[in-house]
C-alpha positions, -999 to +999 in steps of 0.1 A: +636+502+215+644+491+249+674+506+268+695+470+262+687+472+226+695+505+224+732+502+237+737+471+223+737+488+188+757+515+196+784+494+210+778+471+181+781+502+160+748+496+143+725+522+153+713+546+127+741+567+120+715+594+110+698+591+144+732+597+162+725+627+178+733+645+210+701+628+229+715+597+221+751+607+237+735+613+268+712+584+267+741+564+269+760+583+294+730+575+318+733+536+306+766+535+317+768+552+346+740+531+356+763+501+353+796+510+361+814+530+384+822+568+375+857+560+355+852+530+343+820+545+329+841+568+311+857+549+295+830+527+279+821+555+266+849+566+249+854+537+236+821+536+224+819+565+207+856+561+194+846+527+177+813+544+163+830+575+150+854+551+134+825+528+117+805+561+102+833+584+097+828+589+058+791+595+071+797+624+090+795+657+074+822+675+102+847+649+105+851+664+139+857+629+155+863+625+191+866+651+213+878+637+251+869+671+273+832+674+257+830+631+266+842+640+301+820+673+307+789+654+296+796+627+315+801+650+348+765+661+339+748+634+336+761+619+365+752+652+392+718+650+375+717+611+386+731+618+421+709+649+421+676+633+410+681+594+408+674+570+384+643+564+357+626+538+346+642+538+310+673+561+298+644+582+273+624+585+308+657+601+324+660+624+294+628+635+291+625+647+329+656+664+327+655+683+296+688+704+304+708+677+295+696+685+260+710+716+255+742+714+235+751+743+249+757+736+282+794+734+282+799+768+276+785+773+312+820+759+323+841+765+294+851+794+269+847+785+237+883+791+233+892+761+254+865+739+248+876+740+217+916+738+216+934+709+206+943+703+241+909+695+253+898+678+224+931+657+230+925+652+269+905+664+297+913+700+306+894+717+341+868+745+326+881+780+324+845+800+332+831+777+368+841+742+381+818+714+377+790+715+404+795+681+428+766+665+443+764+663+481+751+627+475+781+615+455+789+585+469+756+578+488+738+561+459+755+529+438+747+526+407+768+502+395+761+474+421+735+459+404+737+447+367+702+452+359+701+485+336+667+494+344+676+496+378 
């Protein structure tokens, strides 16, 4: 499945519900911080995943739904690791060379599980309690979003 494909049916809420995993979160972070600047990119995915959670909720065994400071903090990470390390070829590409970005876990590098967790975050963005987010000393050097060309 191409990259266009790909985010075509998750926007169009028709990818596998049973092949939802974390990958694909992060797969589609990358695709949209490819395209769009940082907040804006945010926010295509949270609409995203809002409008998928909302087609396949009787699907999901947790009913945990959407949780905004996990969306952020994912999204912080995958964009360092682009500033970091550039593009790929293809979003499985980017994945695949940078394997921490599958570790669920992550997170909890930054955050206690006490405030990952709290309705507050899950409500809105709240700063981790443990470390900041690293920042890349080339945010800002590289555009992403200036071409519309995915596969940039």
């Amino acid at each position: 499945m191409t990259d266009d494909e790909f985010l075509e049916q998750f926007e169009s809420t028709t990818f596998p519900f049973e092949k939802w995993h974390h990958r694909q979160h992060i797969k589609a972070a990358y695709l949209y911080l490819r395209a769009h600047p940082f907040e804006q990119a945010v926010e295509q995915m949270r609409a995203g995943i809002k409008a998928y959670n909302q087609q396949h909720q009787s699907k999901s065994k947790t009913q945990a739904g959407y949780h905004e400071t996990m969306t952020q903090g994912w999204m912080r990470l995958v964009y360092l690791t682009l500033c970091e390390f550039g593009p790929a070829e293809t979003s499985d590409a980017f994945v695949d060379q940078h394997t921490q970005l599958l570790s669920p876990r992550a997170l909890f590098l930054f955050y206690s599980r006490e405030r990952l967790m709290s309705a507050e975050a899950k409500e809105q963005f709240v700063q981790p309690d443990l470390a900041p987010f690293p920042r890349s000393k080339k945010d800002g050097e590289l555009s992403f979003a200036e071409s519309t060309d995915r596969r940039l």
